[in-house]
N, C-alpha and C positions, 0 to 999 in steps of 0.2 A: 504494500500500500504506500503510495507515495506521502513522504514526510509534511510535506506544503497542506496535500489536503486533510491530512491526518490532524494538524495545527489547527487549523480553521474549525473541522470538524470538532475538539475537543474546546471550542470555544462557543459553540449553540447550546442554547437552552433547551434544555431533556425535558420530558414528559413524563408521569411514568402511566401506562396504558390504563392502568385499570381505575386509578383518580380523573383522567379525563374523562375517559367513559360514562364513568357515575356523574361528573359535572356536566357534561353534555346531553347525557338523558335527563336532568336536574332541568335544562335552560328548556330541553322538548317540551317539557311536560306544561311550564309555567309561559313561556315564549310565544311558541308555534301555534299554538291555536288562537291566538292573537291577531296573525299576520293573514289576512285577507289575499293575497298573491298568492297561487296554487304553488307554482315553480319557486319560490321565496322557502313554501314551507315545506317543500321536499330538498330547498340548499341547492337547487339546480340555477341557480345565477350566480355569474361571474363575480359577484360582492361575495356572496358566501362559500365558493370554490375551495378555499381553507380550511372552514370547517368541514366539507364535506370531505376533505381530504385527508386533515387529522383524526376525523374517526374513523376515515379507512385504514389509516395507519395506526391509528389504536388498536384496531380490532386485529388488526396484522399481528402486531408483538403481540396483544395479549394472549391470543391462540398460541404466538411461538413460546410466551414465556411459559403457559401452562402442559404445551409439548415436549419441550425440553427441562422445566424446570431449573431452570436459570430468569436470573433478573433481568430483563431487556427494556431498555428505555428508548425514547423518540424523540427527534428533533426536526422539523418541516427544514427543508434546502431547500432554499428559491433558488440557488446556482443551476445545478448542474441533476438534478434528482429532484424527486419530490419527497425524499424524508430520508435519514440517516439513523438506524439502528444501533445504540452501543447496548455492548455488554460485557463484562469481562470474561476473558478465557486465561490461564495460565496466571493470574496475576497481572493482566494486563488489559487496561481497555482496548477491544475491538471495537470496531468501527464497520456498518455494511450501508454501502448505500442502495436506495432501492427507491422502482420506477415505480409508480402506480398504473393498472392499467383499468377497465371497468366495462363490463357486458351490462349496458345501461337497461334498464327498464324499458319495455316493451312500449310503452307510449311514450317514449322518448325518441328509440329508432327501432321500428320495427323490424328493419332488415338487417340487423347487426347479429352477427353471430358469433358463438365462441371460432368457430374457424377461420372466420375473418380477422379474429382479433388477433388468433396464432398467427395467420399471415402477415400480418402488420409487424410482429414482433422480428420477423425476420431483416427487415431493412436495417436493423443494427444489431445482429444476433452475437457479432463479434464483441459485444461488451462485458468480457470476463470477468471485469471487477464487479458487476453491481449484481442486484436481486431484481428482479421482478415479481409481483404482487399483485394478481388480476381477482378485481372484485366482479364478484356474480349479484348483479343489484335484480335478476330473476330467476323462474325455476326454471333450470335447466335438468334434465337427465343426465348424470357422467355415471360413464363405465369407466370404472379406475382399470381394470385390465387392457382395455384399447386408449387411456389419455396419453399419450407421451407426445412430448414436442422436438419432433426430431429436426436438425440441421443448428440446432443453436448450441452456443454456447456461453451463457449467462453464469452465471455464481450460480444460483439458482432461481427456478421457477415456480410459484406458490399461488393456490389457488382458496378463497377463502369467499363466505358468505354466509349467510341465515340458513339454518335448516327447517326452522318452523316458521309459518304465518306472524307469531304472536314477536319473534324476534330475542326470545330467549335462549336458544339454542343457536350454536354455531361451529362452522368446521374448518378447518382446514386442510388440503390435500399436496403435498408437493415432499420431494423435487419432481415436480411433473415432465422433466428434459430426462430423469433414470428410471427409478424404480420408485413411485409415490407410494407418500405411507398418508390416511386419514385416519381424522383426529376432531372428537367433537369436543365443544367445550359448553358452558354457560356464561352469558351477558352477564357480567358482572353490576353486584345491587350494593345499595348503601344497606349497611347494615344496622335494622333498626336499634334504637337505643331502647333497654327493657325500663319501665314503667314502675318504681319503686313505690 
């Protein structure tokens, strides 16, 4: 990993996945029914693109932190990525940067598919250093025995989304370029205070 962006990267402001989450479903709950704009309160306008993209990247680590069991934090790069993962390994902070990608909601673009989205990924497949991160924002069917993305070669490729209606449940599946392993997890909740 080059030293330059190693610098810079250990100078952004972390997150950690599972405190955002809970403050972001906090602002849904109190905010969004508020806001008269349909596209406003699904966060699909260019104003709120940030948010929409640090709960994608919330839900990224949180899944990875609860798959591996390791602490994994987040920090939004406006440079060169759309968020940068640390964690330590060995004693040391790692650093992963990682692209977001998104299989939007069917009344967004109806003719968007997961294979078009694999395609797309191949115009810079040569990006060795970074992760990619494709959110499933519908239901799709995967067959984890036919998913692989052949021709690239990414750090790795991770695929994550809702498993239920209700948004409580969620998976993650990757390294979908080898051999993917899934992994459900739960939407993390504020945990009530008991009532003395």
């Amino acid at each position: 990993m080059n030293d330059m962006r190693t610098k810079v990267w250990s100078k952004l402001k972390y997150k950690k996945p599972k405190d955002w989450l809970i403050e972001l479903n906090r602002i849904q709950k109190e905010i969004i029914p508020k806001v008269a704009d349909e596209r406003a309160r699904k966060l699909r306008t260019n104003r709120l693109k940030w948010i929409r993209e640090s709960r994608q990247a919330a839900i990224l680590t949180y899944g990875m932190e609860q798959f591996t069991g390791r602490v994994i934090n987040f920090a939004l790069d406006e440079d060169d990525h759309d968020f940068i993962a640390r964690f330590i390994e060995d004693d040391v902070d790692t650093y992963v940067p990682v692209q977001l990608k998104e299989l939007v909601p069917e009344d967004t673009n109806p003719t968007q598919t997961l294979d078009n989205l694999f395609d797309g990924l191949h115009h810079y497949s040569n990006q060795s250093d970074f992760t990619v991160g494709i959110y499933l924002s519908r239901n799709v069917v995967l067959d984890i025995e036919k998913i692989r993305l052949q021709g690239t070669n990414f750090k790795e490729v991770w695929l994550f989304g809702a498993c239920t209606s209700d948004l409580k449940k969620w998976f993650i599946l990757g390294d979908i370029q080898k051999e993917p392993q899934y992994f459900e997890f739960d939407y993390p909740v504020e945990k009530e205070i008991p009532v003395k």
